[in-house]
PDB file with one MODEL, atoms N, CA, C and O in Angstrom:
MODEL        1
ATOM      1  N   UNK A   1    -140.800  82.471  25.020  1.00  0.00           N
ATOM      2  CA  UNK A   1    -139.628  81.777  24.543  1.00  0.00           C
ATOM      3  C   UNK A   1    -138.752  82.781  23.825  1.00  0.00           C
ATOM      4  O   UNK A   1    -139.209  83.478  22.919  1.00  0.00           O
ATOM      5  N   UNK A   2    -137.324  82.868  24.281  1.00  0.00           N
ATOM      6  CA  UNK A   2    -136.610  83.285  23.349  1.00  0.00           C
ATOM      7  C   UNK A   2    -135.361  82.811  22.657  1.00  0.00           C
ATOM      8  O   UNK A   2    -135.116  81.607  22.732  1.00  0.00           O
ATOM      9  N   UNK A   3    -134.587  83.548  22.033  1.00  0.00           N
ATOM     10  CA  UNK A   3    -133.417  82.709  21.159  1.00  0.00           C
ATOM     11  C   UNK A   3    -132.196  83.719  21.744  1.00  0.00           C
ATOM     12  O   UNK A   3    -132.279  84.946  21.796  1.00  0.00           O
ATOM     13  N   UNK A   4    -131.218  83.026  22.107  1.00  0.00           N
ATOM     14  CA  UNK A   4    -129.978  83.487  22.505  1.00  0.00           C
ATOM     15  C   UNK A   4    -129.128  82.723  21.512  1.00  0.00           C
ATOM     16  O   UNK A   4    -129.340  81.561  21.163  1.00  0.00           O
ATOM     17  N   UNK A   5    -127.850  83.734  20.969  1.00  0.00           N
ATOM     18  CA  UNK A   5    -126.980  82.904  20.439  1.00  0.00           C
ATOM     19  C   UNK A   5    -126.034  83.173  21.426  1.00  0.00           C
ATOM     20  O   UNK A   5    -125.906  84.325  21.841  1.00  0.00           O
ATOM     21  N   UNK A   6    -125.119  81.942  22.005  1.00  0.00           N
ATOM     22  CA  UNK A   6    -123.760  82.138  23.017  1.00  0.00           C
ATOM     23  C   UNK A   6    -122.356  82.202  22.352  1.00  0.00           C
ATOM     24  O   UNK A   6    -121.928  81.329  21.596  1.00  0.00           O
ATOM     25  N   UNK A   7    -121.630  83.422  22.742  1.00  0.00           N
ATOM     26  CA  UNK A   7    -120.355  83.625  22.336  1.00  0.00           C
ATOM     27  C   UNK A   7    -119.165  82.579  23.236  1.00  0.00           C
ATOM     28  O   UNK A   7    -117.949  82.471  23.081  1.00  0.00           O
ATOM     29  N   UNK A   8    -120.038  81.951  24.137  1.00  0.00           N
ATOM     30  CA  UNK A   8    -118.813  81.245  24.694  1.00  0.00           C
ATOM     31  C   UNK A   8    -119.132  80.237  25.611  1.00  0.00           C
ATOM     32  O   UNK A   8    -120.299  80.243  26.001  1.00  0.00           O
ATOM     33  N   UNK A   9    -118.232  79.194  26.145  1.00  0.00           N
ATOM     34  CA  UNK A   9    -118.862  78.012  27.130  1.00  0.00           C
ATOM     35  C   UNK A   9    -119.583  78.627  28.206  1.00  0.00           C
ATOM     36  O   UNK A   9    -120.760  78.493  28.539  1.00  0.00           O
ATOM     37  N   UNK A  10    -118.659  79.326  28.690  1.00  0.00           N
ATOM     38  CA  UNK A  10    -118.900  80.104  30.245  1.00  0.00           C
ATOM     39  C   UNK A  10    -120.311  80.491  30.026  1.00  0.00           C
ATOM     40  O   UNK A  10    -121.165  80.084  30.813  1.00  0.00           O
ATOM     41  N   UNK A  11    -120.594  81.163  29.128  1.00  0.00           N
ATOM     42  CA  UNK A  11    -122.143  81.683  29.193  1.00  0.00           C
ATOM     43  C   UNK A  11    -122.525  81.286  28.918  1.00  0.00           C
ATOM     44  O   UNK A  11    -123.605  81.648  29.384  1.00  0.00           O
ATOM     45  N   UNK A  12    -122.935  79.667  27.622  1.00  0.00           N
ATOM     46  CA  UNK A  12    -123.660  78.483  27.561  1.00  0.00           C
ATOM     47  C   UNK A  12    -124.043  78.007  28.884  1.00  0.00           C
ATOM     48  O   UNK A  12    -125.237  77.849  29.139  1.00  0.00           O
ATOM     49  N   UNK A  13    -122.779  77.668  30.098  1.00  0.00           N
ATOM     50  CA  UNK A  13    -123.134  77.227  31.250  1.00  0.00           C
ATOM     51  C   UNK A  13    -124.066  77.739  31.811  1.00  0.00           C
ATOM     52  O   UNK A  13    -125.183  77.295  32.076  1.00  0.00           O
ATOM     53  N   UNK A  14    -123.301  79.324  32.122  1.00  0.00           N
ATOM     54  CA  UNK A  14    -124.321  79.954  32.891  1.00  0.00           C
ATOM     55  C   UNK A  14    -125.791  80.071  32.491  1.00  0.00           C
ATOM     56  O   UNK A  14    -126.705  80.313  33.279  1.00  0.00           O
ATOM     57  N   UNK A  15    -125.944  79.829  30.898  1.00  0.00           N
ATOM     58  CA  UNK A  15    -127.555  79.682  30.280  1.00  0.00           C
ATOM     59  C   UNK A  15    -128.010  78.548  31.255  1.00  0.00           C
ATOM     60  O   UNK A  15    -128.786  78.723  32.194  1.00  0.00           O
ATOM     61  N   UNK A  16    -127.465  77.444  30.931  1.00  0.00           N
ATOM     62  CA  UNK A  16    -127.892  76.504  31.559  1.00  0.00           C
ATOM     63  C   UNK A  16    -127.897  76.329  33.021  1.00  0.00           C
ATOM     64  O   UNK A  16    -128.882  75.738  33.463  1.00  0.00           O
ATOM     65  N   UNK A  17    -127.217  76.626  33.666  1.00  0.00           N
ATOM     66  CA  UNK A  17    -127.031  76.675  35.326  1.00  0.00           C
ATOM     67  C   UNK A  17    -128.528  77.672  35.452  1.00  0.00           C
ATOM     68  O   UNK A  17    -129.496  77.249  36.085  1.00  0.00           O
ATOM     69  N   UNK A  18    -128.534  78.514  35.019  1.00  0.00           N
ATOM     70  CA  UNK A  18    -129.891  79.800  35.141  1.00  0.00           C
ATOM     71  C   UNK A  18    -130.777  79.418  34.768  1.00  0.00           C
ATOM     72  O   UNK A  18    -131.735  80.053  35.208  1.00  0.00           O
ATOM     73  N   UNK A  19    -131.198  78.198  33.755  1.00  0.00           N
ATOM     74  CA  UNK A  19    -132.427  77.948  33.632  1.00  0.00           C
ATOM     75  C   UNK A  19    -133.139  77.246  34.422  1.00  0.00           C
ATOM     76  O   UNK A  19    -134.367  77.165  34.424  1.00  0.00           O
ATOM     77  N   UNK A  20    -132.350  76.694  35.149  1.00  0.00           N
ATOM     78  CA  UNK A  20    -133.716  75.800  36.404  1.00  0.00           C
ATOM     79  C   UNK A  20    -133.844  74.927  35.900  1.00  0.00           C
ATOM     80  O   UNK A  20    -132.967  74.292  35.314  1.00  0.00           O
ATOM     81  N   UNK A  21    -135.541  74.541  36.045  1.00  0.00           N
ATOM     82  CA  UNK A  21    -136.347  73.590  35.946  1.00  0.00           C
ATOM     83  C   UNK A  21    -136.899  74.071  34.653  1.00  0.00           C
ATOM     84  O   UNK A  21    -137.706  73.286  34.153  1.00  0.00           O
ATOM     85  N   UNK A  22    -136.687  75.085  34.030  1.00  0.00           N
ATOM     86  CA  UNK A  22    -137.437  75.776  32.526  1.00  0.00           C
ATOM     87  C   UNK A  22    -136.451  74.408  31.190  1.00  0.00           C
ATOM     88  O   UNK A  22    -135.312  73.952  31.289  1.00  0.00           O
ATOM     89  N   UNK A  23    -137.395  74.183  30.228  1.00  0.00           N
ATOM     90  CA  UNK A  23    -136.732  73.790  29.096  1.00  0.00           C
ATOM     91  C   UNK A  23    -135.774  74.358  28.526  1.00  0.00           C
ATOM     92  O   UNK A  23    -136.196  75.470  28.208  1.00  0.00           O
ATOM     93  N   UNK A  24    -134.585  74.236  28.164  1.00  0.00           N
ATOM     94  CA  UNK A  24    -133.586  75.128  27.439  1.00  0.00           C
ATOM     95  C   UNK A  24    -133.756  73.803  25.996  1.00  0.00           C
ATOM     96  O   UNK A  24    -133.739  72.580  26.138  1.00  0.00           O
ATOM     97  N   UNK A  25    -133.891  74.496  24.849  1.00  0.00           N
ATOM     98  CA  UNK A  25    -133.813  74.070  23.421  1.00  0.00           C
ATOM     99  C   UNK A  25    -132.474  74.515  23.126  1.00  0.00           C
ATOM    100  O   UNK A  25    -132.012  75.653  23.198  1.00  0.00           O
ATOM    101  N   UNK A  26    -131.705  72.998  22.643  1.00  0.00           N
ATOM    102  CA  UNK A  26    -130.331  74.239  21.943  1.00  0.00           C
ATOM    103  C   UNK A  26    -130.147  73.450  20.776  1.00  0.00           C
ATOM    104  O   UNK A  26    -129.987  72.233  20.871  1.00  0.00           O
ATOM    105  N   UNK A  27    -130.155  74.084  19.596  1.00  0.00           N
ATOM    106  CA  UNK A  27    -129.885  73.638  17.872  1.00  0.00           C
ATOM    107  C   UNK A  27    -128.384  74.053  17.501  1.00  0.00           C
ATOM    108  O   UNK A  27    -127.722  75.062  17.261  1.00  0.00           O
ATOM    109  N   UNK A  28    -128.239  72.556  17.607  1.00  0.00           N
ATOM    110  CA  UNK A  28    -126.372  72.858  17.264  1.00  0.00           C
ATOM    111  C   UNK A  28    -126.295  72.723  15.381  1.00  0.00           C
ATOM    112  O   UNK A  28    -126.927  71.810  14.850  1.00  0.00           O
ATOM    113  N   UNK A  29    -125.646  73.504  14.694  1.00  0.00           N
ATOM    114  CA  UNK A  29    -125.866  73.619  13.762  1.00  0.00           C
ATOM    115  C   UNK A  29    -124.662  74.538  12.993  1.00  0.00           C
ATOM    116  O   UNK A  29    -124.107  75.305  13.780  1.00  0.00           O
ATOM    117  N   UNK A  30    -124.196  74.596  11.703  1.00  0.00           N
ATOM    118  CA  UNK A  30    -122.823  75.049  10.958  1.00  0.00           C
ATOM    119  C   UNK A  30    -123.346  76.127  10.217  1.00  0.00           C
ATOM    120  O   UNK A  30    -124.215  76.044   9.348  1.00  0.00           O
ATOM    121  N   UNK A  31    -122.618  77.413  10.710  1.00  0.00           N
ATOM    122  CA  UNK A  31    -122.562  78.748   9.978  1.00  0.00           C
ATOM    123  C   UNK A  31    -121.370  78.688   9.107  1.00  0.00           C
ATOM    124  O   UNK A  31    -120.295  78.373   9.617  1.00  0.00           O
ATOM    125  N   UNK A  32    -121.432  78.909   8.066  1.00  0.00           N
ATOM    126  CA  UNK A  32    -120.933  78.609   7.034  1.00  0.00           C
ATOM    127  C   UNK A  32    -119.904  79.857   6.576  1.00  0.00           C
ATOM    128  O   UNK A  32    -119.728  80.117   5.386  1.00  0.00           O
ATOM    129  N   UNK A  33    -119.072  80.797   7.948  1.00  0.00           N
ATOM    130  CA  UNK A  33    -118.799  82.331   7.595  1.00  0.00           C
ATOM    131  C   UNK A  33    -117.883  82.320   8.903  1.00  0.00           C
ATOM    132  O   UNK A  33    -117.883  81.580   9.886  1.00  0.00           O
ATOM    133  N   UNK A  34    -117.250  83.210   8.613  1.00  0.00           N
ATOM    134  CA  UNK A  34    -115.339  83.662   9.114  1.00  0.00           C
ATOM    135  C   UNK A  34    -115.975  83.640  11.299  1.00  0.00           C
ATOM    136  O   UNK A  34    -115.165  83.435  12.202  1.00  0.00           O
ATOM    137  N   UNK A  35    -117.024  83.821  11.466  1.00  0.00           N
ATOM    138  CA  UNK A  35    -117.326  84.020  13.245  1.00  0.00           C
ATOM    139  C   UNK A  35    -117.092  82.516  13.055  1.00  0.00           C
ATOM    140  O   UNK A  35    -116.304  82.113  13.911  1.00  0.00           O
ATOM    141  N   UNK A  36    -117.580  81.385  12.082  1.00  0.00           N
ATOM    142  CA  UNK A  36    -117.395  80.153  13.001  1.00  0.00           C
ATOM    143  C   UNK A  36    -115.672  79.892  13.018  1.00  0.00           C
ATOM    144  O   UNK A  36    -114.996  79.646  14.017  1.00  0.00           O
ATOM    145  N   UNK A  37    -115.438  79.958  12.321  1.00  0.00           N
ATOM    146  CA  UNK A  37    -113.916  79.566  12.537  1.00  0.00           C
ATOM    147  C   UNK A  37    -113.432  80.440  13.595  1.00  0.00           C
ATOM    148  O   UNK A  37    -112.252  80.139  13.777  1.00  0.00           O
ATOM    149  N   UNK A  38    -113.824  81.493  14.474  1.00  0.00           N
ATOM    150  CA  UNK A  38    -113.104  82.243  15.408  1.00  0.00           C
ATOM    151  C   UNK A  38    -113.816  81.608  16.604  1.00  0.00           C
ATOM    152  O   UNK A  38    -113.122  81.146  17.510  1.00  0.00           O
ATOM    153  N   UNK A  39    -115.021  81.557  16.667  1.00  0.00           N
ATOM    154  CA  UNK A  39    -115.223  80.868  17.792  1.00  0.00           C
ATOM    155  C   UNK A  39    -115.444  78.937  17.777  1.00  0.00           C
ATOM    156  O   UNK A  39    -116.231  78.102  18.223  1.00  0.00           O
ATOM    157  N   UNK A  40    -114.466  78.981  17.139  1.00  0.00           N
ATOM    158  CA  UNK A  40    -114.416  77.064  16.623  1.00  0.00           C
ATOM    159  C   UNK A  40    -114.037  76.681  18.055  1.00  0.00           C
ATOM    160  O   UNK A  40    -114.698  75.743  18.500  1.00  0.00           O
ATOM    161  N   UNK A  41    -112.962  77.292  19.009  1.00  0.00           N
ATOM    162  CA  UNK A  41    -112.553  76.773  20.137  1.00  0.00           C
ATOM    163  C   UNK A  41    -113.654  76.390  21.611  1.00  0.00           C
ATOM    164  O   UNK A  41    -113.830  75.706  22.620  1.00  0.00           O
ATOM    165  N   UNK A  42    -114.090  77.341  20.824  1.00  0.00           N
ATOM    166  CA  UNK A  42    -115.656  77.550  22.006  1.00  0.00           C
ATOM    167  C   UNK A  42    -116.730  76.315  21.625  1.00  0.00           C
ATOM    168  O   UNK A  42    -117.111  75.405  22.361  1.00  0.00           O
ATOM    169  N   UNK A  43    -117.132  76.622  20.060  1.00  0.00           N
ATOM    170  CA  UNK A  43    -118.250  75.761  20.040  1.00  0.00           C
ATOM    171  C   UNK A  43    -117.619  74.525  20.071  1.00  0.00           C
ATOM    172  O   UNK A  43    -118.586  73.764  20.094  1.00  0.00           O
ATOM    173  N   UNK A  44    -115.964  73.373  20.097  1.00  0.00           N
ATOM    174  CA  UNK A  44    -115.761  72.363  20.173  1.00  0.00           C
ATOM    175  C   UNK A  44    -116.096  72.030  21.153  1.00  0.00           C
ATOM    176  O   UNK A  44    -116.558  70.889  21.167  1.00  0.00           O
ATOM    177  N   UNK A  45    -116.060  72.870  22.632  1.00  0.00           N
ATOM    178  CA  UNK A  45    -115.588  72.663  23.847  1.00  0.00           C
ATOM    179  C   UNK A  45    -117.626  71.742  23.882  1.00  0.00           C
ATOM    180  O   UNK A  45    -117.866  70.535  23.918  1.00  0.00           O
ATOM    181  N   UNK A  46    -118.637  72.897  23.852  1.00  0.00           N
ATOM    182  CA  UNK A  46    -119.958  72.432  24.030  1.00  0.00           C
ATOM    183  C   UNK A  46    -120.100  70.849  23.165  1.00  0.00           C
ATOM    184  O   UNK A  46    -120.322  69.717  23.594  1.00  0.00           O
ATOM    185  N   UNK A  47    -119.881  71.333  21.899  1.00  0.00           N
ATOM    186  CA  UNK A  47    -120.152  69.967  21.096  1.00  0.00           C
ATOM    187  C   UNK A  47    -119.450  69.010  21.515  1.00  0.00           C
ATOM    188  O   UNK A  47    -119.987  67.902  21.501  1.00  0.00           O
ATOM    189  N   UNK A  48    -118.327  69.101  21.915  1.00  0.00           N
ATOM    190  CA  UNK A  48    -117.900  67.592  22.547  1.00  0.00           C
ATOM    191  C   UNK A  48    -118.154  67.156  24.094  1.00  0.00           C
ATOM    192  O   UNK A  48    -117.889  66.104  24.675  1.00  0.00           O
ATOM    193  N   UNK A  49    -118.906  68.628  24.643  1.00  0.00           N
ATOM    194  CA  UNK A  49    -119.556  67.988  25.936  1.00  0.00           C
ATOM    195  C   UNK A  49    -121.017  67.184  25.836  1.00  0.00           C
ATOM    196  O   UNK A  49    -121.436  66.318  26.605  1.00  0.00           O
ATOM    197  N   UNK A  50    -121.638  67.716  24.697  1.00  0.00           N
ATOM    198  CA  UNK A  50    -122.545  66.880  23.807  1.00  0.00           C
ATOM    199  C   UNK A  50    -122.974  65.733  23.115  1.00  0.00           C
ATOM    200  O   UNK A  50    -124.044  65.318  22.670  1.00  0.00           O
ATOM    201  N   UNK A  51    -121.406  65.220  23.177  1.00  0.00           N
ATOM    202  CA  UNK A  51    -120.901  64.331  21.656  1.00  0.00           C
ATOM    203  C   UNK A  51    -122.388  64.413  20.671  1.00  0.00           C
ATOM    204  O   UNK A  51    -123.288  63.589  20.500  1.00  0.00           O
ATOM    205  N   UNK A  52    -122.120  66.097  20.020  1.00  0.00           N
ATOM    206  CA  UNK A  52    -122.491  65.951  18.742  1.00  0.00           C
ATOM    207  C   UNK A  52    -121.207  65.615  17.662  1.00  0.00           C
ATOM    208  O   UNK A  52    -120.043  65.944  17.432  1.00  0.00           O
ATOM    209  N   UNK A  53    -122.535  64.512  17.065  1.00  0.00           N
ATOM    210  CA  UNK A  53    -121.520  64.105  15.843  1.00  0.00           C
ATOM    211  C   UNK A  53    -121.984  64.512  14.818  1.00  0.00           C
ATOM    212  O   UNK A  53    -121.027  64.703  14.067  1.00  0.00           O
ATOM    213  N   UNK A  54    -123.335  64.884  14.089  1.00  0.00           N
ATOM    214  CA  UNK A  54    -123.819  64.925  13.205  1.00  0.00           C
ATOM    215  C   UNK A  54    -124.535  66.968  13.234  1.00  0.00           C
ATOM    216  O   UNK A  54    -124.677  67.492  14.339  1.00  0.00           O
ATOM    217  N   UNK A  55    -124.852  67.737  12.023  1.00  0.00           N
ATOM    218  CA  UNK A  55    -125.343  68.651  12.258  1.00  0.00           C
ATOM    219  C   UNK A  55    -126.572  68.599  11.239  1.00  0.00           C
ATOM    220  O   UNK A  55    -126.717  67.630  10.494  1.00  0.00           O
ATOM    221  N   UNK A  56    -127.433  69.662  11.238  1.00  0.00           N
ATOM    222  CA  UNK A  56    -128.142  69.856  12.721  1.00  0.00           C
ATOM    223  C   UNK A  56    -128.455  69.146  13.908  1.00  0.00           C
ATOM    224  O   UNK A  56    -129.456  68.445  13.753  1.00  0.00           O
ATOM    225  N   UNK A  57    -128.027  69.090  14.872  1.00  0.00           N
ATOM    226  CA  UNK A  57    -129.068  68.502  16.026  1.00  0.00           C
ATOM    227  C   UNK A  57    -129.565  69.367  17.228  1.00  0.00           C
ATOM    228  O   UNK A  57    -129.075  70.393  17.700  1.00  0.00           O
ATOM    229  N   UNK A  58    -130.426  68.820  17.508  1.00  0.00           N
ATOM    230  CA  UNK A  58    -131.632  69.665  18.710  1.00  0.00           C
ATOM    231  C   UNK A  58    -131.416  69.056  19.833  1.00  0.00           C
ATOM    232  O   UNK A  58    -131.658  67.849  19.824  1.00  0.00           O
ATOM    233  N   UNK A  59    -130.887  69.692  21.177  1.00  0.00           N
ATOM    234  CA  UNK A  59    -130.610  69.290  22.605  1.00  0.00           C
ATOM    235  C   UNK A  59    -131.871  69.820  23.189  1.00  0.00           C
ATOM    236  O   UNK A  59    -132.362  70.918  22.928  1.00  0.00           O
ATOM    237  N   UNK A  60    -132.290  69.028  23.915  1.00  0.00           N
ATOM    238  CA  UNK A  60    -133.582  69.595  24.870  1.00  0.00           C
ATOM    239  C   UNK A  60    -132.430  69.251  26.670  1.00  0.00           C
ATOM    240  O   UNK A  60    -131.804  68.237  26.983  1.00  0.00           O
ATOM    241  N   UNK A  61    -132.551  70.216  27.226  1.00  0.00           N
ATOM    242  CA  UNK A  61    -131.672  70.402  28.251  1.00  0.00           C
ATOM    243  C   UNK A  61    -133.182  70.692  29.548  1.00  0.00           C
ATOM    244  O   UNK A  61    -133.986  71.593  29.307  1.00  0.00           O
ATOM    245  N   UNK A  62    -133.317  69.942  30.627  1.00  0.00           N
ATOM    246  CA  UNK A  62    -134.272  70.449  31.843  1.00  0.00           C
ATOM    247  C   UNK A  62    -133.294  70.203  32.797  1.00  0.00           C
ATOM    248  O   UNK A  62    -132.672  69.142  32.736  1.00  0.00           O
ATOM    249  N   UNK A  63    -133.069  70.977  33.629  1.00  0.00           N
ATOM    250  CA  UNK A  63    -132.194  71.180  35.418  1.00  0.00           C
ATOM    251  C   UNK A  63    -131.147  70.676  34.905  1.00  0.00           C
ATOM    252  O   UNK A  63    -130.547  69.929  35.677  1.00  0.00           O
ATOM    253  N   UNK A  64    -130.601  70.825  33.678  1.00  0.00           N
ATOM    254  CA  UNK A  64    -129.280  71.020  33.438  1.00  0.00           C
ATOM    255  C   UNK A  64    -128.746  69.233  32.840  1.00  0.00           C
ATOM    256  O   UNK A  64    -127.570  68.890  32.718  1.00  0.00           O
ATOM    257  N   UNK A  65    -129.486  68.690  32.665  1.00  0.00           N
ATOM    258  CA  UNK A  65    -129.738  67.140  32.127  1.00  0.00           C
ATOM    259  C   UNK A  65    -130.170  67.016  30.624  1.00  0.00           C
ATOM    260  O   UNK A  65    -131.318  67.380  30.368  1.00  0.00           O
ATOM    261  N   UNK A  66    -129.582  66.662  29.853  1.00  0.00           N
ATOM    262  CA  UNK A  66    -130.414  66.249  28.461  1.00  0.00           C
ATOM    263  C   UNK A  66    -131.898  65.474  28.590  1.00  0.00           C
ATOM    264  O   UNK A  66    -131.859  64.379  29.151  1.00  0.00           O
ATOM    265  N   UNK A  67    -132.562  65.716  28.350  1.00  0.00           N
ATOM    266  CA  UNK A  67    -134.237  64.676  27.670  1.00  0.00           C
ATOM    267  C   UNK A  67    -134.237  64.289  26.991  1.00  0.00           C
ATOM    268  O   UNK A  67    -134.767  63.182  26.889  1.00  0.00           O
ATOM    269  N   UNK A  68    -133.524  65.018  25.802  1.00  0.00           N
ATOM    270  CA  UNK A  68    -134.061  64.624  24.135  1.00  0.00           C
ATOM    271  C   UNK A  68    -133.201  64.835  23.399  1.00  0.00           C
ATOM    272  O   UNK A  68    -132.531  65.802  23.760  1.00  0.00           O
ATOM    273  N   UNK A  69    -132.713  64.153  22.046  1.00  0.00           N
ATOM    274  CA  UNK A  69    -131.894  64.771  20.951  1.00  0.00           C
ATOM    275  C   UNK A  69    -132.736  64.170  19.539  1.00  0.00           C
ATOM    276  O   UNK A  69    -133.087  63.037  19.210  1.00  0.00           O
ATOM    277  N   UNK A  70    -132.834  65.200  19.048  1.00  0.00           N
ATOM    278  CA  UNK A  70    -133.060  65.030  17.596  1.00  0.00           C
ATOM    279  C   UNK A  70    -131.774  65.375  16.678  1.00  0.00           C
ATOM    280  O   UNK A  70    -131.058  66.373  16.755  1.00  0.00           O
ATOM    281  N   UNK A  71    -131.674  64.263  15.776  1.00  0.00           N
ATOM    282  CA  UNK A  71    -130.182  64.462  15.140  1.00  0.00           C
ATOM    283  C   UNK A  71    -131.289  64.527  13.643  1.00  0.00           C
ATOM    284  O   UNK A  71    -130.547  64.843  12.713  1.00  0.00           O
ATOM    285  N   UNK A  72    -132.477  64.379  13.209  1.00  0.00           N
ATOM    286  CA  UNK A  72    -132.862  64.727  12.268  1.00  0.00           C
ATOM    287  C   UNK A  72    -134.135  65.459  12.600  1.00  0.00           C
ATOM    288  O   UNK A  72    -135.257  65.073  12.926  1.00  0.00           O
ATOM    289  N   UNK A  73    -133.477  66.895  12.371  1.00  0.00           N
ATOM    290  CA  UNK A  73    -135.082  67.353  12.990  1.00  0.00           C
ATOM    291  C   UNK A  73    -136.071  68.189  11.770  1.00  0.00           C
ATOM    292  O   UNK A  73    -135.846  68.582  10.625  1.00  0.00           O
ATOM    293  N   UNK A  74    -136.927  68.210  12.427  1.00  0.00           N
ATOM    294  CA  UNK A  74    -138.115  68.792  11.602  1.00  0.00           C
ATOM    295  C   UNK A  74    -138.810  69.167  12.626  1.00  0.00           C
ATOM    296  O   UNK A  74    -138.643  68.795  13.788  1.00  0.00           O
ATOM    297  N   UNK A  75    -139.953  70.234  12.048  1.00  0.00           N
ATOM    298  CA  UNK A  75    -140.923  71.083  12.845  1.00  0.00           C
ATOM    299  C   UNK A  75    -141.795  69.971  14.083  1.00  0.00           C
ATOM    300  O   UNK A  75    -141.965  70.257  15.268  1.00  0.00           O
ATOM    301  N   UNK A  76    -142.139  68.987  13.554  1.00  0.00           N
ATOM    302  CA  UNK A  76    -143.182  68.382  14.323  1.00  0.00           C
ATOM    303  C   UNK A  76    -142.222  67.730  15.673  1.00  0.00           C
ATOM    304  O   UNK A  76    -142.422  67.862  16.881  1.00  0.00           O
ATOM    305  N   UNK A  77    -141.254  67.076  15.037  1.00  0.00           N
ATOM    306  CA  UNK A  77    -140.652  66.180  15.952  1.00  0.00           C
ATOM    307  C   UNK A  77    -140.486  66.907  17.131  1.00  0.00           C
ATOM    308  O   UNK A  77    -140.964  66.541  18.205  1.00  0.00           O
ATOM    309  N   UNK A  78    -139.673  68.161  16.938  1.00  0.00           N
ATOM    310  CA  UNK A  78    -139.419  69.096  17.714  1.00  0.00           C
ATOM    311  C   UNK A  78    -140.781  69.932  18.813  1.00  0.00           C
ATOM    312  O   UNK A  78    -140.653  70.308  19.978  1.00  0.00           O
ATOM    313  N   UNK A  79    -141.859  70.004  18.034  1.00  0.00           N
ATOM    314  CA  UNK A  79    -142.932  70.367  18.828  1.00  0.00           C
ATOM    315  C   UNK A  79    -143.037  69.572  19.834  1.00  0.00           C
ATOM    316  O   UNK A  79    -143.108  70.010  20.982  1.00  0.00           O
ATOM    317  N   UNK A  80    -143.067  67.948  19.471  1.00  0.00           N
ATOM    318  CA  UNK A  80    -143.667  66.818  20.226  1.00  0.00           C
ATOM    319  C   UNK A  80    -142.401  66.747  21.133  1.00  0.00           C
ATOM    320  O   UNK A  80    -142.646  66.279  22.245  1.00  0.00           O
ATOM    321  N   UNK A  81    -141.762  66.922  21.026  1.00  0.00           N
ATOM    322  CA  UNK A  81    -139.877  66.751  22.244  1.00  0.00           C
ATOM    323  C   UNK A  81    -140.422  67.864  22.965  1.00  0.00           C
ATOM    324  O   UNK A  81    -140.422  67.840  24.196  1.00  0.00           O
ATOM    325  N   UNK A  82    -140.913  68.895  22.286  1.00  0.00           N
ATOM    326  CA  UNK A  82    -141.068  70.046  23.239  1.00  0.00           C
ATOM    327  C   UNK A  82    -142.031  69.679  24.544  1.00  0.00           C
ATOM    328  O   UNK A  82    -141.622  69.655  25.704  1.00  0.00           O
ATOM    329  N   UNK A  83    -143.713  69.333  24.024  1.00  0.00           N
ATOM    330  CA  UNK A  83    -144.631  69.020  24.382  1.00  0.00           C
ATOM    331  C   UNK A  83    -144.396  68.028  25.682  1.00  0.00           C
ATOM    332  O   UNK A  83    -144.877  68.091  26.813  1.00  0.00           O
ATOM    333  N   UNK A  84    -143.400  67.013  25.044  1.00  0.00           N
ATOM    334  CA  UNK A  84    -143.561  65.772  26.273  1.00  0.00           C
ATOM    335  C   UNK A  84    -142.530  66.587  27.503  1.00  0.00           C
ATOM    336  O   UNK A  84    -142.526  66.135  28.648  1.00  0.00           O
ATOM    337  N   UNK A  85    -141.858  67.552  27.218  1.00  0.00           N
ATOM    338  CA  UNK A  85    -140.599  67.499  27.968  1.00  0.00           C
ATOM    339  C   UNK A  85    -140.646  68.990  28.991  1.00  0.00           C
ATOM    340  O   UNK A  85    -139.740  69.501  29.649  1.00  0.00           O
ATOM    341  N   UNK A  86    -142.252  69.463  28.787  1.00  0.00           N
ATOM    342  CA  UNK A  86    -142.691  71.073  29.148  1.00  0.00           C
ATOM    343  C   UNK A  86    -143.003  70.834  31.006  1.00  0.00           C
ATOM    344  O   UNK A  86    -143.357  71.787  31.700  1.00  0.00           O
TER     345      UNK A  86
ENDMDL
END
């Protein structure tokens, strides 16, 4: 497993178009520093293909489909989203 952060939709997509049938985890979540306001145009575009409304939340993404959202997450919940969704 690894962690990518995406500078932009296009390569969010392409994360996702490239992952297949593999789980993609994505934790939408507020950096609190001058990159979010530059890439605000970018991360609206995902979050409102999302309709996240609330932050943190956890997207579990398989063949390019949502499974799961945790809008309050914690370690376990997230294991068990993982677990059912592997």
């Amino acid at each position: 497993m690894s962690s990518v952060h995406m500078q932009s939709k296009d390569e969010f997509d392409n994360a996702i178009a490239g992952a297949g049938s593999k789980l993609v985890v994505v934790h939408f979540f507020a950096v609190w520093s001058g990159i979010s306001r530059v890439l605000k145009p970018e991360v609206e575009d995902v979050t409102s293909m999302y309709k996240i409304q609330s932050l943190p939340t956890i997207v579990l993404i398989k063949n390019g489909q949502e499974v799961k959202r945790i809008t309050d997450p914690n370690i376990m919940a997230l294991d068990q989203a993982i677990k059912e969704n592997m």
